[in-house]
N, C-alpha and C positions, 0 to 999 in steps of 0.2 A: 506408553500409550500414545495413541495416535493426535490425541486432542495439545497435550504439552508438548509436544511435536511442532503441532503447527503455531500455539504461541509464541514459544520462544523461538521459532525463525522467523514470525512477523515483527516479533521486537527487534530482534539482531537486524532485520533489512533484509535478510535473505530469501525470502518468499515474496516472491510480485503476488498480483493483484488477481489476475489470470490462475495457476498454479493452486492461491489460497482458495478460490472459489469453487475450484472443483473439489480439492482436497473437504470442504469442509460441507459441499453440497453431500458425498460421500457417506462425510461423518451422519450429517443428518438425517441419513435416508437407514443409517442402522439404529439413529436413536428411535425414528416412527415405527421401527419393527417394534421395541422394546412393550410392552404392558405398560398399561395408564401406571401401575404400582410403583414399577420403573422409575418413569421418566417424571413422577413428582414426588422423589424424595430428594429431600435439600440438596445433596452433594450434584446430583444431577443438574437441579434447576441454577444452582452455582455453574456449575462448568457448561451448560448453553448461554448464559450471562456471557461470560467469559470468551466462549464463542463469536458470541454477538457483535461483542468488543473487538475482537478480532478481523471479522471482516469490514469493520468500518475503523477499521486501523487509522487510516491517513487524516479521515473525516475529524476522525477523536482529535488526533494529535496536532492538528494543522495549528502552528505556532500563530498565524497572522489574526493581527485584532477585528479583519475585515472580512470576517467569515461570511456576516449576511448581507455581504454588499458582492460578493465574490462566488457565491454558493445560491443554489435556486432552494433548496431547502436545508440551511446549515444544520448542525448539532449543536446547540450552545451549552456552556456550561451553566449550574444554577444562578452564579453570580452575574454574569452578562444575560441569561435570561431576564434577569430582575431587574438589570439598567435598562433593557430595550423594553421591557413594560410597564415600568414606573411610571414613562411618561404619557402611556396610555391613557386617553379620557373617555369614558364612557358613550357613547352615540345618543344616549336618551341626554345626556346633560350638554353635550356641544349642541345639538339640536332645538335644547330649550332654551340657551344663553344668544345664540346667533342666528338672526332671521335669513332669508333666500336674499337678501342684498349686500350681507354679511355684515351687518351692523349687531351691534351687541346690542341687545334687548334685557340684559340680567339687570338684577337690582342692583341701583349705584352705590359704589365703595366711595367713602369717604374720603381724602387725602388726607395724609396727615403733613401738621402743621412741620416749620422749619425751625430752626432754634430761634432764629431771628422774627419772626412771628409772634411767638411765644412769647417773646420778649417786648415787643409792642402792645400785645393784649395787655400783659402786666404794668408796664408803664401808663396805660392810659386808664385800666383799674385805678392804679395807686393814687394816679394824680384825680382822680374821683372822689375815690375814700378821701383825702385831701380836703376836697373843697365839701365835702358833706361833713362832717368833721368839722371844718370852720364856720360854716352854717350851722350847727348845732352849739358848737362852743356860743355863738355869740347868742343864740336863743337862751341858751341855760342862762348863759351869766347878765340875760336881760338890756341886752344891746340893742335887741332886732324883737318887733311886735310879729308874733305869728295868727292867721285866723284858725281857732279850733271850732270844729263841729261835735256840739253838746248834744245827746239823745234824753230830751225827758221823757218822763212818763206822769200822766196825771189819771190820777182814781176817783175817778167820779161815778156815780151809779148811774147817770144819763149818757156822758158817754167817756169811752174807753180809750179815744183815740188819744196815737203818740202826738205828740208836737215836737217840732228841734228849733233851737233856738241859735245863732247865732253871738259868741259871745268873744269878745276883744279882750287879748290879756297882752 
């Protein structure tokens, strides 16, 4: 058949570019004869596949990593499609994060802290707890007067009001 014909001399190298295009313009012009019944049952739609492959031979195979720096409109494969749009960012989101003077206007991230940070907050906690700690030791064990605010309450049927009292222990 004429179709595995021209695959396997596009693979071997032996059909240029020129040559395959006519060959295969050919092909196609007997498949548009065929009936819609034809031309869309599997084996068919497999071998215009196949086809298709074929005339973008070089396009496919082109070993070099710099297809869309090299190419106006490359083929990529799924997997470098997926790296060159990964790092797409949407237009409604650069738009909403970056004003017209290019300042970033998004809501601010945090920094986070260094280890050595971290470590300073904790040192100056500790030596707090420390000294609260030793104020309270000496309140308990009666070293050190503190002033407490006492809330009474007095029941009278004239009046109801709280009083606080002040009281020295």
């Amino acid at each position: 058949m004429a179709a595995t014909a021209i695959l396997e001399e596009t693979k071997s190298g032996k059909l240029g570019f020129d040559d395959r295009v006519a060959r295969l313009d050919r092909l196609s012009e007997m498949v548009v004869d065929l009936t819609t019944e034809q031309r869309n049952t599997p084996g068919m739609v497999l071998l215009l596949d196949k086809l298709s492959d074929a005339f973008l031979h070089e396009v496919i195979k082109d070993p070099t990593p710099w297809k869309s720096r090299n190419q106006e409109y490359p083929i990529l494969s799924a997997n470098m499609e997926e790296r060159r749009t990964s790092k797409n960012v949407e237009e409604t989101i650069a738009l909403a994060t970056y004003d017209s003077n290019k300042r970033k206007r998004s809501a601010p991230t945090r920094r986070v802290k260094t280890r050595y940070e971290n470590n300073l907050a904790n040192e100056k906690i500790h030596t707090e707890n420390k000294e609260r700690k030793k104020r309270y030791d000496a309140f308990v064990k009666g070293r050190k007067s503190a002033t407490i605010i006492m809330k009474v309450s007095i029941n009278k049927e004239e009046s109801a009001n709280d009083k606080y009292f002040k009281a020295q222990i």
